[in-house]
N, C-alpha and C positions, 0 to 999 in steps of 0.2 A: 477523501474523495475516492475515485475508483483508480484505486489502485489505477484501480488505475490506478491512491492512492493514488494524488492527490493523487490517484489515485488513484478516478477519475479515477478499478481496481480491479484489478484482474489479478492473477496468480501469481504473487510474487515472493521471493523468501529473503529474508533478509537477517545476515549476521549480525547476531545481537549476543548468545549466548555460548559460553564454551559448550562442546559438543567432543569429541574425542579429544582432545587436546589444545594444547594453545601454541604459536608460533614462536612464542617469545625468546627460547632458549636456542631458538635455529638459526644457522648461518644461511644467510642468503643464497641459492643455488645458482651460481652462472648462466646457465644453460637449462636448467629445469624449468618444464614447459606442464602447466596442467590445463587439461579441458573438460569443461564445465559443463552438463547438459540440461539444458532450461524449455518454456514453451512458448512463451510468450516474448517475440521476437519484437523491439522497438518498430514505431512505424517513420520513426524520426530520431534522431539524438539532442532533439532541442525543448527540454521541461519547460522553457520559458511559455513557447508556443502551441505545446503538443502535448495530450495530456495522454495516460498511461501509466501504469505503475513499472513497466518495460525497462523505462530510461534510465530510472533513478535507480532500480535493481541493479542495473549494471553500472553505472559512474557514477552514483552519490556515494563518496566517503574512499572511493576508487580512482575516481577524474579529477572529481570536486570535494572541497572539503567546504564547513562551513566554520563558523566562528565558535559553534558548540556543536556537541554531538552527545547522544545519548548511550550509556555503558549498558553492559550485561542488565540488570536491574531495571532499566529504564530511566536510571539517574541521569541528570542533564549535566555533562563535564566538559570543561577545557577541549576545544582542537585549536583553533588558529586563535584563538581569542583563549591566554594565559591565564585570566583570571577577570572577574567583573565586579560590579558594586552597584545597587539599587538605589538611589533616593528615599529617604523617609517616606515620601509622599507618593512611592512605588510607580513612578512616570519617568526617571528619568537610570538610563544603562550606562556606566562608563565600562567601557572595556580596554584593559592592556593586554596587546596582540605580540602575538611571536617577533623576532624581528631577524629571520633568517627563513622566510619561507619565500619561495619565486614559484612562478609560474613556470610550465611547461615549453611557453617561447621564450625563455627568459628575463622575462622583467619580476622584478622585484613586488614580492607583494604589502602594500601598507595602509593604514586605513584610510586613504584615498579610493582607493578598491574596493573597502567595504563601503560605503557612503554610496560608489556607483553601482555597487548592485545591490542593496537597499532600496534606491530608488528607483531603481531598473524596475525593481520589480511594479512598483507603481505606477510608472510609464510607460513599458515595453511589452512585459508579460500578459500575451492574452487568453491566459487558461485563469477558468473560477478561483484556484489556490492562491489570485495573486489578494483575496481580499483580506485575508491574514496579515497586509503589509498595511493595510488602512489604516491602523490604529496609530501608527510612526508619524509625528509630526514634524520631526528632524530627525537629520542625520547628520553627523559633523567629524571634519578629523581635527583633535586639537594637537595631533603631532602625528610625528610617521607609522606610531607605534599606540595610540590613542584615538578611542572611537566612542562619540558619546550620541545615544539614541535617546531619543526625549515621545515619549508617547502622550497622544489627548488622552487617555484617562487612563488609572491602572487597568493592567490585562494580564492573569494569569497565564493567559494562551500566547502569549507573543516569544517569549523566551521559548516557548516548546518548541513552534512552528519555527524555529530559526534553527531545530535539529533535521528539520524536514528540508525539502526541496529546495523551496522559496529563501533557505538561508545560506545555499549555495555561494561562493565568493567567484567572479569574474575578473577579467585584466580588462581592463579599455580598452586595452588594443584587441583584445580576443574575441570579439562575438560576433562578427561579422559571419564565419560560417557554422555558428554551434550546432546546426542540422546535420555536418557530415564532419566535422573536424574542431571538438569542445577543444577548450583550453582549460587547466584548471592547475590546482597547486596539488595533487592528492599523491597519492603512492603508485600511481599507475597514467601512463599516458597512453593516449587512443592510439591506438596500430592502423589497423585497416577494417572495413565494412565491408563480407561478401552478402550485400541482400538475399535474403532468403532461406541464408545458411549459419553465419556467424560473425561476432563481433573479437578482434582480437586486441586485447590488451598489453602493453609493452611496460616492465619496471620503470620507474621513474629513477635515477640514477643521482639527480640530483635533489629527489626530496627531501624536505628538512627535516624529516620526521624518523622513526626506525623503519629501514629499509624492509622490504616484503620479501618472502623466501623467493618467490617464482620470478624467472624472467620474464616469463612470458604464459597471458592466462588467454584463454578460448574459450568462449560463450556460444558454445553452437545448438541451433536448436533445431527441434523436432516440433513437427505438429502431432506424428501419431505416436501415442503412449508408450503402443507394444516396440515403436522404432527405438525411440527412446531405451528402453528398457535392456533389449537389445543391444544397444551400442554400448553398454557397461559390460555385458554375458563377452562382450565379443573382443573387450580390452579398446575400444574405440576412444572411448571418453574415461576420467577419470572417477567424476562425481556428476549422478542425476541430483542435480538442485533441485527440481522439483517434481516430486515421484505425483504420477497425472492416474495410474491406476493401481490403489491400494490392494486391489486382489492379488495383484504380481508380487507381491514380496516375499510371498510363500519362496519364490526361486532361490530370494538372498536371503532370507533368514535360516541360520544355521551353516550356511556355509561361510567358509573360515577364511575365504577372499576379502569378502565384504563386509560393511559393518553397517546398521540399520539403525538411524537414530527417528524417533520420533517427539517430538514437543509440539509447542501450542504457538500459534500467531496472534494475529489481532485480523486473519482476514476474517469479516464476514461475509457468508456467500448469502446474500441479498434476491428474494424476490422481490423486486422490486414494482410498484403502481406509478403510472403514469397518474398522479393525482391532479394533472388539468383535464383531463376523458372525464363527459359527465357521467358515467360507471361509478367511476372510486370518488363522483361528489357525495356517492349516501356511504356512510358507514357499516348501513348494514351489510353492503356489497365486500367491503376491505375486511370486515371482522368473518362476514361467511368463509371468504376466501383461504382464512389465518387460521378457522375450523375444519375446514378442509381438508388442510394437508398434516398427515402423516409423521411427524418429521423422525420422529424413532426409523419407521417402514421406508422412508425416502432417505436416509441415511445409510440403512442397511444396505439395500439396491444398490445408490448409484455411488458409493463412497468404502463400501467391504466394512461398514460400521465406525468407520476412523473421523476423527472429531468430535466437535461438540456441541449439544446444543444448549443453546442462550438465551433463546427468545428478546431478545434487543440489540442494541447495533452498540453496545459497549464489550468487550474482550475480558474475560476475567484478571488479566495484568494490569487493567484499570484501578486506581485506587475506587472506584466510584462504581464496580460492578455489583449488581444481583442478580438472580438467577430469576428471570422473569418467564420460563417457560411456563408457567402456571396460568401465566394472564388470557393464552389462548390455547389451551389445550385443543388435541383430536376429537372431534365432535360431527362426525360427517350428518346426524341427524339436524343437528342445528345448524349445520352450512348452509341444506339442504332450505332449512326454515328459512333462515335469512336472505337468501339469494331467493327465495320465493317471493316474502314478505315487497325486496325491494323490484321485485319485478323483472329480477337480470336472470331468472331460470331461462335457458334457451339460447342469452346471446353469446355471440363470438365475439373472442379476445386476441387476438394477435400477441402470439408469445414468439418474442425476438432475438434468438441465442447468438452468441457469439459462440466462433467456432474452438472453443475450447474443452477439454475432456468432459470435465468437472459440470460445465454448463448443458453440455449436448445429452450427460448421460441424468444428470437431473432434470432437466428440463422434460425429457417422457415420463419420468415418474410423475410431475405434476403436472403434465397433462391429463393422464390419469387419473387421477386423483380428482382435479377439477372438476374431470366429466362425469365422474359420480358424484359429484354433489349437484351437476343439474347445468353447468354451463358447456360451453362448445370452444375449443382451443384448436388454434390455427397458428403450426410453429412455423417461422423462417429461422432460416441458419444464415448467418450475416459473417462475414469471414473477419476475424479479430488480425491484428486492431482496427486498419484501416474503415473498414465498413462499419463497423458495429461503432467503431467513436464516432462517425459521422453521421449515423443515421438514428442511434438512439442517445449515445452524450450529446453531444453537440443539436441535431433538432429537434431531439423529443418525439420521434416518430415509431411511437410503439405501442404499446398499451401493457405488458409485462415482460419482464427482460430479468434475467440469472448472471448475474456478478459477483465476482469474490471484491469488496473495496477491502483494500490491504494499508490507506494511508493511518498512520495513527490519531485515535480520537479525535475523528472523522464524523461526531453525529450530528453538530450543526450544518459541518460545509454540505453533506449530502441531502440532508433532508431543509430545505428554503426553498424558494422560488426559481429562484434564478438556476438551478443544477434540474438535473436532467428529470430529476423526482416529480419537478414544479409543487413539492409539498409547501401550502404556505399556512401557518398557523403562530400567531403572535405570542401565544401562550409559552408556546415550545422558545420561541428566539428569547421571551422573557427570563424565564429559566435559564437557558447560555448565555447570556447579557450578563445573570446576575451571578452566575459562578466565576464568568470570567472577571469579574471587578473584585469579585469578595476576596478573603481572606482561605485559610486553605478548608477547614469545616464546612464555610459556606459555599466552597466549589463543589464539594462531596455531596453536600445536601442535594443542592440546588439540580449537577448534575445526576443523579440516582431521580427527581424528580423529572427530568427532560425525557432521563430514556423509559421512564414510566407512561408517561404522558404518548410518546411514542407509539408505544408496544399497545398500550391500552385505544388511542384513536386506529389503529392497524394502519400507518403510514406505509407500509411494506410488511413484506414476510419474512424473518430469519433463518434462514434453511439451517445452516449451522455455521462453528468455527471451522475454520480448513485448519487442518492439523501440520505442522513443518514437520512434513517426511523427504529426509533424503538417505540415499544408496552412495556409498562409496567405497572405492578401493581399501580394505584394513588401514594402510601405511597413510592414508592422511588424514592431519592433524587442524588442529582448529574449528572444525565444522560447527556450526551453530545448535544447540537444542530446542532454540524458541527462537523467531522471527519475529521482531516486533518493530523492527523499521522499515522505511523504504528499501535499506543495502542490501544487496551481497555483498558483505568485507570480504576483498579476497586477501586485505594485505593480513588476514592472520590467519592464513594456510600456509602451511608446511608440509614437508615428509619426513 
C-alpha cells in the first residue's frame, strides 16, 4: 500500500540491511543521543487508523514488535514468537512465544495479546491493510506462552504480512491513546511529539531483547531537501534517512566526515490512474499515457539519474521480479496515436502531488511530457500527509497522483477496487488468489503473471525504484544498504 505502505506509500527507509556496520559488538551508551533526519513527518501515531508509511518507519520494530520480522535477506525469522510449526494441510500456525517480554506500561506480554491484536485487527483497524487479516479464522492462546492461528484456506501471504504492520502486538490495556502515546514491547519507548518538528524516542530499559546503543533517538524532519541537507553540513542532525535531493551529494561524497551508502528498496514511485474516471476506462488512453513518458529522461531530471527502472510494481528483491521495462517502452509517436485514436487529445487531467521532493520535482517532468503527446495537465500540490491521504487515498479525488508505495509486495493491496486506484480486474485478483494458495513455484509463476498482466493493461505508470540513499556521520554504525521494510531499526545503530 502507500507506504504509505501499507503504505498507503510515501518515502520511507527502512533497516533491513547492514550498511557500515552492525551494533552488535557495542555497549549500550548512557547518554548517547542520535538524531535522525527524515521527510515525511506521521500525521498520526496510530497504523491501525491512519494510513502512511510515516508511522511504521518510525515504531514498527522500534515501539512495536511483531511475532516475526523479516532479516537482512528478506527472510521471515523469530521476534516475539520463538519458533512456529505449519499444519500438513498449511491452515493451521502454532507458535511458541518468548516468555519474558512486557510491555512498555508494564504488563507482561503473552499470547493473550497476540489473539487481541489479531483480532483487533479485524475489528478495529480501519485502514485497507486490515484485509490481510481476513484469511484468520481463529486465534487462540492454549497457554501464556502458545498461540495457535487457524486460517480458511492456505495463504502464502499471511505469514509475510505478519512482518508488516498489521502484525504489530498490543496490551489490552494499551490502545486507548495509540494516536499520541503507542505502547508496545520493542527496544524503544515513545518520548514526546513536537508536531511539525519531531518525534523523540527513549531506550527501552527493560526490554527483553539486546538492548540498543542509544539513549535516546530524534526523528526530526524537514520538508525542504536543501534544509535537510544542511542540517548534517552544520552537525545539527546525525543521519539524513532519507536523502530527498540526489544532486546534493556531490557535497558529501569524498568528504572524510561523512559516509554515503546507497542501495535499493522496494519503493515504487507510482504514477498512478484513477481507473474509476471514464478517461483510464479505454486502454488506449493508460497505454498512450505509459508511451509517453520518458522514464530514462524523467529520471535523469527529477532524481540526478539514481534508481531504477522496473516497469511493474514488483522490486527486484522479489523472488517473482522481471524486468518489464520493454512492455511500454518511450514512444511519444504512438502516445500521440493512441490518445488521438481514443479521443482524449485535448483533455485535462488533474495531476495531484503531494508535497513531497521526489513528487513535486517529477511531477513537472510529466507534465511535460504529457502535453507533448497532445493532453492538458492541471497540477495541485496537496500538503502530505494530511491532505494528500484524504483527498486522494481516502476519496479518490483525483485523476493522476505521484507516490513512492514503500509497503512490501504491495501489488494486490494497491491495485483492487477498494484502494484509492479503484483498478478492478478479476483476472489480476485470479492470479494473487492463485499464488497465494499454491505451493512456492506456483506463487512465482502465478505472481510474474499478475505483474505482467499489470504492466501490459497500463493499470498505472512506474516511474522508478527510489533508491535507499542516506548521508551520515563516518562514526555510525549499522545503517541500512537496502530498505525493504516498513522500519527504520534504530536498535542496530551505534558508534
Amino acid at each position: 500500500m502507500v507506504a504509505l505502505v501499507g503504505s498507503a506509500a510515501l518515502l520511507a527507509v527502512a533497516a533491513c540491511s547492514a550498511g557500515s556496520g552492525s551494533s552488535g559488538g557495542s555497549s549500550p551508551g548512557a547518554e548517547e543521543a542520535l538524531m535522525v533526519g527524515l521527510v515525511a513527518e506521521p500525521a498520526s501515531l496510530d497504523f491501525t487508523t491512519t494510513d502512511g508509511a510515516a508511522i511504521p518507519q518510525a515504531l514498527l520494530g522500534n515501539v512495536y514488535n511483531g511475532l516475526v520480522k523479516q532479516d537482512e535477506s528478506g527472510k521471515i525469522v523469530p521476534d516475539l514468537a520463538k519458533s512456529w510449526t505449519l499444519s500438513p494441510d498449511r491452515k493451521t500456525y502454532t507458535f511458541t512465544l518468548v516468555d519474558n517480554a512486557k510491555f512498555t506500561n508494564g504488563q507482561a506480554f503473552t499470547a493473550d495479546d497476540a489473539v487481541f491484536s489479531i483480532e483487533r485487527v479485524q475489528t478495529a483497524w480501519t485502514t485497507s491493510l486490515k484485509s490481510a487479516m481476513a484469511v484468520v479464522e481463529s486465534a487462540k492462546a492454549t497457554s501464556a506462552t502458545e498461540l495457535t492461528v487457524t486460517l480458511t484456506k492456505p495463504s502464502n501471504d499471511w505469514l509475510f504480512r505478519m512482518t508488516t504492520r498489521i502484525g504489530a502486538m498490543f496490551d489490552k490495556t494499551g490502545v486507548d491513546k495509540l494516536a499520541t502515546d503507542p505502547v508496545g514491547t520493542g527496544p524503544y519507548k515513545f518520548g514526546s511529539w513536537k508536531r511539525g518538528d519531531s518525534i523523540v524516542l527513549q531506550r527501552n530499559d527493560q526490554y527483553w531483547g539486546t538492548k540498543p546503543y542509544f539513549g535516546q533517538v530524534t526523528l526530526k524532519y524537514f520538508k525542504d531537501p536543501n534544509a535537510l541537507n544542511n542540517a548534517l553540513l552544520s552537525g545539527t542532525i546525525d543521519v539524513i534517512g532519507t536523502v530527498q535531493a540526489p544532486e546534493a551529494l556531490s557535497q558529501f561524497n569524498g568528504n572524510g566526515k561523512y559516509q554515503v551508502i546507497e542501495g535499493t528498496t522496494n519503493g515504487e514511485v507510482l504514477l498512478s490512474f484513477n481507473n474509476s474516471r471514464p478517461v483510464f476506462k479505454d486502454l488506449r488512453v493508460r497505454q498512450g499515457i505509459r508511451a509517453a513518458i520518458d522514464h530514462k529522461a524523467l529520471l535523469d531530471t527529477c532524481f540526478a539519474g539514481r534508481g531504477k527502472l522496473i516497469g511493474s510494481m514488483v522490486p527486484p528483491t522479489d523472488p517473482w521480479y522481471e524486468d518489464l521495462t520493454g512492455v511500454a517502452p518511450y514512444d511519444q509517436a504512438k502516445a500521440k496515436s493512441l490518445l488521438q485514436a481514443a479521443g482524449a487529445t485535448g483533455k485535462t487531467l488533474r495531476l495531484r502531488l503531494p508535497t513531497l521532493p521526489y513528487a513535486t520535482s517529477c511531477g513537472q517532468v510529466v507534465k511535460s511530457q504529457l502535453e507533448q503527446a497532445g493532453l492538458k495537465v492541471q497540477i495541485d500540490q496537496l500538503e502530505f500527509p494530511a491532505a494528500w491521504l484524504t483527498a486522494v487515498l481516502k476519496n479518490a479525488d483525483y485523476d493522476l497522483s505521484i507516490i513512492a508505495h514503500v509497503e512490501p509486495r504491495d501489488l494486490g493491496a494497491v491495485f483492487n477496487a477498494q484502494y484509492y486506484t479503484r483498478y478492478d480486474d478479476p483476472t489480476l485478483q485470479q492470479h494473487v488468489a492463485a499464488a497465494d494458495a499454491g505451493d512456492e513455484a506456483t506463487q512465482v509463476s502465478e505472481m510474474r503473471k499478475a505483474a505482467r498482466r499489470l504492466s501490459e493493461q497500463a493499470a498505472a505508470d512506474w516511474l522508478f525504484l527510489i533508491p535507499n540513499l542516506i548521508v551520515a556521520d563516518k562514526d555510525v554504525k549499522g545503517l541500512p544498504q537496502n530498505a525493504i521494510t516498513e522500519s527504520f531499526d534504530l536498535s542496530r545503530l551505534s558508534r
